[in-house]
VEXDREN-2710 file (C-alpha; in Angstrom, 1 decimal):
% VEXDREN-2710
k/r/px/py/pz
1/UNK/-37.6/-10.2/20.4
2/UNK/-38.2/-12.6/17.3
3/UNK/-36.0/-11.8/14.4
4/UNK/-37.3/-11.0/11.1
5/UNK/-37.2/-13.9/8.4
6/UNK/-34.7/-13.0/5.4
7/UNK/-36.1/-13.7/2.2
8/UNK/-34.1/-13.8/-1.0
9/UNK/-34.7/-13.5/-4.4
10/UNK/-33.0/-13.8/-7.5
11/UNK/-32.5/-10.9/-10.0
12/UNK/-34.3/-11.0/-13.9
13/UNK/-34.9/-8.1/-15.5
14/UNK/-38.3/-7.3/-14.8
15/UNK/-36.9/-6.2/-11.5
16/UNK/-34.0/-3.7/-13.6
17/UNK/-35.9/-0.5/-11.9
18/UNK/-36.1/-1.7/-8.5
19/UNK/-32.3/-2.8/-8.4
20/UNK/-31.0/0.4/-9.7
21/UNK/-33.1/3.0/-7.5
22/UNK/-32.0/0.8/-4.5
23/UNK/-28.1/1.1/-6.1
24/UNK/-29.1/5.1/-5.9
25/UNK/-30.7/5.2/-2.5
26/UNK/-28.0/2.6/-0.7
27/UNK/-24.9/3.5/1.5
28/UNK/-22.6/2.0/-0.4
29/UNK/-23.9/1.5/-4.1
30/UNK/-22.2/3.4/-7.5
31/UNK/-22.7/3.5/-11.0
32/UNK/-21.1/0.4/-11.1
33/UNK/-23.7/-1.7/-9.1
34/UNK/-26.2/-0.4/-11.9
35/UNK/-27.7/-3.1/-14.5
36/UNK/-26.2/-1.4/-17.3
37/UNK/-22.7/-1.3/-15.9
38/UNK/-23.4/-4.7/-15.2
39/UNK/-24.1/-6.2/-18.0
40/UNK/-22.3/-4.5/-20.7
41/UNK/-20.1/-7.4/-20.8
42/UNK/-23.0/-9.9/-19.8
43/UNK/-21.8/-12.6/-22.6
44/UNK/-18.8/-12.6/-20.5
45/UNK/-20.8/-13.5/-17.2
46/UNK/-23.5/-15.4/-16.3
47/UNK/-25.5/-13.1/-13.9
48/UNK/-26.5/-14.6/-10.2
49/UNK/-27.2/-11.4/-8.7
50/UNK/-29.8/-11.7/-5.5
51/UNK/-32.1/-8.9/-3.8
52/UNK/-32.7/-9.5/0.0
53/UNK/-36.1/-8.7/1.6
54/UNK/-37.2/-8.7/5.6
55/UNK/-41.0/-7.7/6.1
56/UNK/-41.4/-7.5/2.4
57/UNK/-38.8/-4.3/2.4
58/UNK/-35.6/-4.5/0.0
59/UNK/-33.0/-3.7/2.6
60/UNK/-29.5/-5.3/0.8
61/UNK/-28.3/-6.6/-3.1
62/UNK/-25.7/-8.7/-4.1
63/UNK/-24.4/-8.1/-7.5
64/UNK/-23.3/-11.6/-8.6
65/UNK/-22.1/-13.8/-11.0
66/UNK/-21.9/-17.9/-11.2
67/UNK/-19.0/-20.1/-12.7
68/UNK/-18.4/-23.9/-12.0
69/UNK/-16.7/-23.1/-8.8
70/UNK/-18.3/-20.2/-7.2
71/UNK/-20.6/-17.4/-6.8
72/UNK/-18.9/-14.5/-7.6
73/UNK/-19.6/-11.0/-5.9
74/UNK/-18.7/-10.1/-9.1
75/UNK/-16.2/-11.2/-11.3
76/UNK/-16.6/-8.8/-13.9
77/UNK/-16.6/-5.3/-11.2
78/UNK/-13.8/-3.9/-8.8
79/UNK/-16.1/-4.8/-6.0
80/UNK/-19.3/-5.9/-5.7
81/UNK/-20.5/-7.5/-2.0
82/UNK/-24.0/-6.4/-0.2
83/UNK/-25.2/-3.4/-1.3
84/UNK/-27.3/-2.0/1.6
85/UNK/-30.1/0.3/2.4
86/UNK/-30.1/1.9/5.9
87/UNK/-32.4/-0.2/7.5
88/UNK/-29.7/-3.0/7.1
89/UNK/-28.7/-3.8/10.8
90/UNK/-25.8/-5.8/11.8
91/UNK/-28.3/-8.4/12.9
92/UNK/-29.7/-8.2/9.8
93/UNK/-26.8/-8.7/7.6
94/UNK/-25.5/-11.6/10.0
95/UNK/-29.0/-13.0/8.9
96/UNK/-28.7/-12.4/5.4
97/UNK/-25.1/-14.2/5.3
98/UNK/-26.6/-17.2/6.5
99/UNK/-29.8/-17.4/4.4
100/UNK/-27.2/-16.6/1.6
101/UNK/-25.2/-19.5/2.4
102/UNK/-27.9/-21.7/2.7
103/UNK/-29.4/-20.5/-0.7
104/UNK/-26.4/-21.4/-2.5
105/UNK/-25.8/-24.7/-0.8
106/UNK/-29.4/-25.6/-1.7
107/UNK/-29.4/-23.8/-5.7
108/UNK/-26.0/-24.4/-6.9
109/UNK/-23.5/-26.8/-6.6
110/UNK/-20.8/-24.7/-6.4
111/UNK/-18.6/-25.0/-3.7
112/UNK/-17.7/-21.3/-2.4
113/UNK/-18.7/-18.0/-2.0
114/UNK/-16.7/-15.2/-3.5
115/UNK/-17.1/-11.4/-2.0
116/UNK/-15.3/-8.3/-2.6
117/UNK/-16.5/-5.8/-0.4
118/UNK/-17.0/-2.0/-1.2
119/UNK/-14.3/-0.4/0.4
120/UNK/-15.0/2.7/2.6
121/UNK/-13.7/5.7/0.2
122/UNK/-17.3/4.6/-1.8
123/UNK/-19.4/4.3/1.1
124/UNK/-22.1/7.7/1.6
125/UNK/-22.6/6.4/5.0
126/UNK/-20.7/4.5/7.4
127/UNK/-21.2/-0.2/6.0
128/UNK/-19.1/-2.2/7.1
129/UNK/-21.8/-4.7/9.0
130/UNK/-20.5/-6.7/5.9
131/UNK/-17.2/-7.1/7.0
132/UNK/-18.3/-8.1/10.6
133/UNK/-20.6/-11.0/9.2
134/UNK/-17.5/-12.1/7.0
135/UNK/-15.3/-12.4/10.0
136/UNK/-18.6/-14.5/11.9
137/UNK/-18.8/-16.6/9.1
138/UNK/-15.0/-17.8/9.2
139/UNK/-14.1/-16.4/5.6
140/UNK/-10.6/-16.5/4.5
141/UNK/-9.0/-13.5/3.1
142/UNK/-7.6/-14.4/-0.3
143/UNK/-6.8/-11.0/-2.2
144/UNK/-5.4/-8.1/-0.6
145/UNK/-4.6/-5.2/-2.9
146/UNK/-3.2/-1.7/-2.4
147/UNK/-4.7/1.2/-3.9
148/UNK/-3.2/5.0/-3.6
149/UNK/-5.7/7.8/-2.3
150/UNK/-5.6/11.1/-1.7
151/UNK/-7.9/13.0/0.4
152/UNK/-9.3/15.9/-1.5
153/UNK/-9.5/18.3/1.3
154/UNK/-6.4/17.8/3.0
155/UNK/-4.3/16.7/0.5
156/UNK/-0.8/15.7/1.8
157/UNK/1.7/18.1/-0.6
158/UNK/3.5/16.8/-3.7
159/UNK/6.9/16.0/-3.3
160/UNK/9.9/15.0/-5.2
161/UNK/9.0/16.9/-8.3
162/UNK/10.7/19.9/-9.8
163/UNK/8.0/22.9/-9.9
164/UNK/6.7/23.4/-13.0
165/UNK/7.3/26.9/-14.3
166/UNK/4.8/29.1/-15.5
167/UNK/6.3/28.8/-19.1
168/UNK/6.2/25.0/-18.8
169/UNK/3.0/25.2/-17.7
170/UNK/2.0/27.8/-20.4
171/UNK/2.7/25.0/-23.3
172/UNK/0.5/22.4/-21.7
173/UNK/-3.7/22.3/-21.9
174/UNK/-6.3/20.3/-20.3
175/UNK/-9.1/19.1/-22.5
176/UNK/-12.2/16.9/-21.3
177/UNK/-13.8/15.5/-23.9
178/UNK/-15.1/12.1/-25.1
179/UNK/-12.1/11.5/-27.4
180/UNK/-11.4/8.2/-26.0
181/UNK/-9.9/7.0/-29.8
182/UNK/-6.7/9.1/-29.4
183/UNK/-6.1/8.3/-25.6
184/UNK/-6.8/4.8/-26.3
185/UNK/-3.9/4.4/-28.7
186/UNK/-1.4/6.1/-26.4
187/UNK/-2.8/3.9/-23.2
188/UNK/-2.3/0.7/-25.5
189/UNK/1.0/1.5/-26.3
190/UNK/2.0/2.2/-23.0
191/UNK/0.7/-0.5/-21.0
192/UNK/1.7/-3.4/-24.0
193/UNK/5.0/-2.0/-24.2
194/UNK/5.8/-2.0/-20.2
195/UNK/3.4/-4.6/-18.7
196/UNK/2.4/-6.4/-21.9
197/UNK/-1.2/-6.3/-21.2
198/UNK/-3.8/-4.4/-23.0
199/UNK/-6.5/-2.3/-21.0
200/UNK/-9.8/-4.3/-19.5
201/UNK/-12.0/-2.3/-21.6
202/UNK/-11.6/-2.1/-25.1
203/UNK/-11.9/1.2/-27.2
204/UNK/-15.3/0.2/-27.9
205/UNK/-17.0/-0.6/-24.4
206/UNK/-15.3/2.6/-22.5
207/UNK/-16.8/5.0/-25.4
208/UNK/-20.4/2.6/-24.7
209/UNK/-20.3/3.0/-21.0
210/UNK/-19.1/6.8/-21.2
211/UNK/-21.6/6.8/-23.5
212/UNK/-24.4/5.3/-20.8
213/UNK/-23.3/7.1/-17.4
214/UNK/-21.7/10.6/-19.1
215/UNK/-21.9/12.6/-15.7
216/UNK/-19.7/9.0/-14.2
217/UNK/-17.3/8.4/-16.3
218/UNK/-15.3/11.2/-18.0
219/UNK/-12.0/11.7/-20.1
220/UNK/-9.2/14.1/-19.1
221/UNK/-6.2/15.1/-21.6
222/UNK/-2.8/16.8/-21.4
223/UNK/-2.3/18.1/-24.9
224/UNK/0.5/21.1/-26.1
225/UNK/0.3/24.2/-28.5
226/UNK/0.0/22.4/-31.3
227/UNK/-3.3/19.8/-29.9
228/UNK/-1.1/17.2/-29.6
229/UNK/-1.9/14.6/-26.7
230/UNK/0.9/14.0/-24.4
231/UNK/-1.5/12.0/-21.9
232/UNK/-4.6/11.7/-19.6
233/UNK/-6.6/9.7/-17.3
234/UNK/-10.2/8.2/-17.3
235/UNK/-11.6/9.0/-14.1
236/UNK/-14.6/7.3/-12.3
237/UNK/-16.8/9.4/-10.2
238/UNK/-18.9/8.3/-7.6
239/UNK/-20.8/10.2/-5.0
240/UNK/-18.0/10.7/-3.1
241/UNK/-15.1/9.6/-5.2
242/UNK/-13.4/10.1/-8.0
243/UNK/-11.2/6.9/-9.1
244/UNK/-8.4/7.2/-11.8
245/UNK/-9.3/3.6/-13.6
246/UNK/-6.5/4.3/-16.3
247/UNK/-3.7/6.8/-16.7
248/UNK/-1.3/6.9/-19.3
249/UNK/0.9/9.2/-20.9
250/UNK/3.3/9.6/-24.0
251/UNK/7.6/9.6/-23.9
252/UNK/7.4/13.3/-24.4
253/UNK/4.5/13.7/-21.8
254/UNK/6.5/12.0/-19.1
255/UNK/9.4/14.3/-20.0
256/UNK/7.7/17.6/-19.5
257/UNK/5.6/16.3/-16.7
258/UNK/2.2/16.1/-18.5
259/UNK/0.8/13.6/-15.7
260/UNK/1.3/15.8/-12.8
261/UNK/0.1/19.1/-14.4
262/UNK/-3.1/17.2/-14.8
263/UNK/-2.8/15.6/-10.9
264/UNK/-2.1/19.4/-9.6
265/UNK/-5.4/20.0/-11.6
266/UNK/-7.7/16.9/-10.6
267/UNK/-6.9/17.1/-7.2
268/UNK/-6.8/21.2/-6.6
269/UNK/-9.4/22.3/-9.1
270/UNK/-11.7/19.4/-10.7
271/UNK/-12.7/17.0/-7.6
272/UNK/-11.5/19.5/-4.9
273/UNK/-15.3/19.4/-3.7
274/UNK/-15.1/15.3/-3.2
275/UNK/-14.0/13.6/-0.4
276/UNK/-11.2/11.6/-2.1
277/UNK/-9.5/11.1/-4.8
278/UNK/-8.1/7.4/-6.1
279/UNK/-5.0/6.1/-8.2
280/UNK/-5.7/2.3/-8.5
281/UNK/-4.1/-0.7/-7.5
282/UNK/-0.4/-0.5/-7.6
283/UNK/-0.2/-4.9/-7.3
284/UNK/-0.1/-7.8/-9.2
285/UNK/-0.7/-11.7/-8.5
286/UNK/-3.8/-10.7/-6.0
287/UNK/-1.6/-8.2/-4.1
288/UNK/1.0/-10.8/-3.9
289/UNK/3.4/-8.9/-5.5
290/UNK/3.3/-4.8/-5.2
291/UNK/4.9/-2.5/-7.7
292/UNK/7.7/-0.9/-5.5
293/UNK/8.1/2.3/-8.5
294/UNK/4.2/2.4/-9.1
295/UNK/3.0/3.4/-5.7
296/UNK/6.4/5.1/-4.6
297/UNK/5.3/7.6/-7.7
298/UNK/1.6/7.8/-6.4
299/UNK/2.9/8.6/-2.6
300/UNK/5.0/11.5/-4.1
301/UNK/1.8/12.7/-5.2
302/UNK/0.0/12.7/-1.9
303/UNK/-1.9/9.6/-2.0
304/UNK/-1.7/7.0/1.3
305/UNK/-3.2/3.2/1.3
306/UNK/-6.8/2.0/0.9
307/UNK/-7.8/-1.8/0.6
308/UNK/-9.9/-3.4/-1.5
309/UNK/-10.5/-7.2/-0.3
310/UNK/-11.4/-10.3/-1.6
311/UNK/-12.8/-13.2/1.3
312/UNK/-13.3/-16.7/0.0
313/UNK/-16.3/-18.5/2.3
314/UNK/-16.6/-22.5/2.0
315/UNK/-20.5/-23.4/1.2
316/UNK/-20.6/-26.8/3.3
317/UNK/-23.5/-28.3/2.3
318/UNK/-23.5/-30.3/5.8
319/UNK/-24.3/-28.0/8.0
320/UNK/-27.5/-24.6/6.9
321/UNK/-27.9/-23.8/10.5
322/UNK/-27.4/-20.4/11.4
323/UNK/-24.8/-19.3/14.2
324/UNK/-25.3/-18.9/17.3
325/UNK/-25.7/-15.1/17.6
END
């Protein structure tokens, strides 16, 4: 049977709509894939993001950005790669990989493809026909990094941590709210003082994007009697997911065990109803080096491994035929 021809087609915004109810309708698109998300830090990034038609139907995206060396699927997200519709076969994605490679050998001069796929804790429906294609199209794996996950409705139990009594417990208060300012200062300090980096978002572009996806992206606190914050975590929340992308807690919060009065919270009470609940990255240098204390701390809690890749494919400009298949 003939195979349908792949036609590709680069994003501008006139197409905004159609790219984000596709990101809502795909098996493995969230708020992040969303133009908005996207291109909040657009001065940063110059956008080469593609939509991928057979028979005149969208069936795949790739969010996307261009630099001097690559095309980036995306530089400026956690993961990016195809975002597909259900009528994206395995034949089908095998296809678009190659009329992808062949569009950037013929449009850019770059001289490699960058993909980080969506790992599987984000998918609503099983996509991995990505990962198969990657593995047909000789990509080298070049970023391997650990993340911590928990899943919400067998959670493993919490070990290594005194039980917090009920008076303990009695001084401490959750609050979710959108004051980022006072969280902020205390997630500065913190990760200045130990790791000597400041957060990826500043003050001003988490308060925008929480601002843009509220029911997405929402603020937890630990604070005492007296309204004081003694820590918290910004979560992400997908479909099926929710995704601590930044935790951090005062001197006095770590002594009276702020943090995991609000884990005993988020993963028993808040996100109980979701599928699973993530702690991040525990890696530096591209997963070259793993913070032994970091994840030791987020296995106490419960949490076991999940991946999130990064594949490197060459664009040789020599050679646009497809596989044989």
């Amino acid at each position: 049977m003939e195979r349908e021809s792949i036609k590709v087609v680069r994003y501008t915004a006139d197409l905004r709509d159609i790219w984000d109810s596709f990101v809502e309708e795909s098996r493995n698109g969230t708020f992040l894939h969303k133009r908005a998300y996207m291109e909040y830090h657009s001065d940063r990034f110059c956008d080469y993001s593609l939509l991928f038609y057979s028979a005149n139907r969208l069936i795949a995206l790739l969010p996307a950005n261009i630099t001097d060396e690559a095309v980036v699927s995306h530089g400026g997200l956690t993961y990016g790669g195809l975002i597909m519709s259900n009528q994206a076969t395995a034949e089908l994605v095998l296809d678009i990989f190659d009329v992808l490679k062949e569009h950037i050998a013929t449009e850019t001069s770059v001289k490699r493809l960058l993909y980080r796929p969506v790992p599987h804790i984000y998918h609503s429906y099983p996509c991995e026909e990505d990962l198969y294609a990657l593995f047909r199209n000789d990509a080298q794996l070049i970023e391997r990094k650990i993340s911590t996950t928990i899943k919400l409705n067998s959670p493993l139990p919490i070990k290594g941590r005194r039980k917090m009594t009920a008076a303990a417990k009695s001084r401490l208060h959750i609050a979710e709210d959108n004051n980022f300012a006072v969280f902020w200062a205390i997630l500065e300090e913190r990760l200045m003082g130990k790791y000597g980096v400041a957060p990826v978002h500043t003050l001003q572009e988490i308060e925008l994007l929480h601002s843009l996806f509220p029911q997405n992206i929402s603020l937890l606190r630990v604070t005492d009697n007296n309204g004081d914050t003694l820590g918290g975590v910004v979560v992400y929340i997908t479909g099926n997911t929710a995704h601590a992308q930044y935790i951090g807690a005062t001197d006095e919060g770590r002594r009276v065990g702020a943090l995991v009065y609000l884990y005993e919270y988020l993963i028993n009470e808040r996100f109980a109803k979701l599928d699973y609940f993530d702690f991040g990255v525990s890696v530096e240098q591209g997963g070259r080096y793993l913070n032994s204390g970091l994840i030791a701390h987020k296995e106490r809690l419960g949490g076991r491994a999940t991946i999130y890749d990064t594949y490197a494919i060459e664009i040789n400009r020599g050679d646009n035929g497809k596989k044989e298949q």
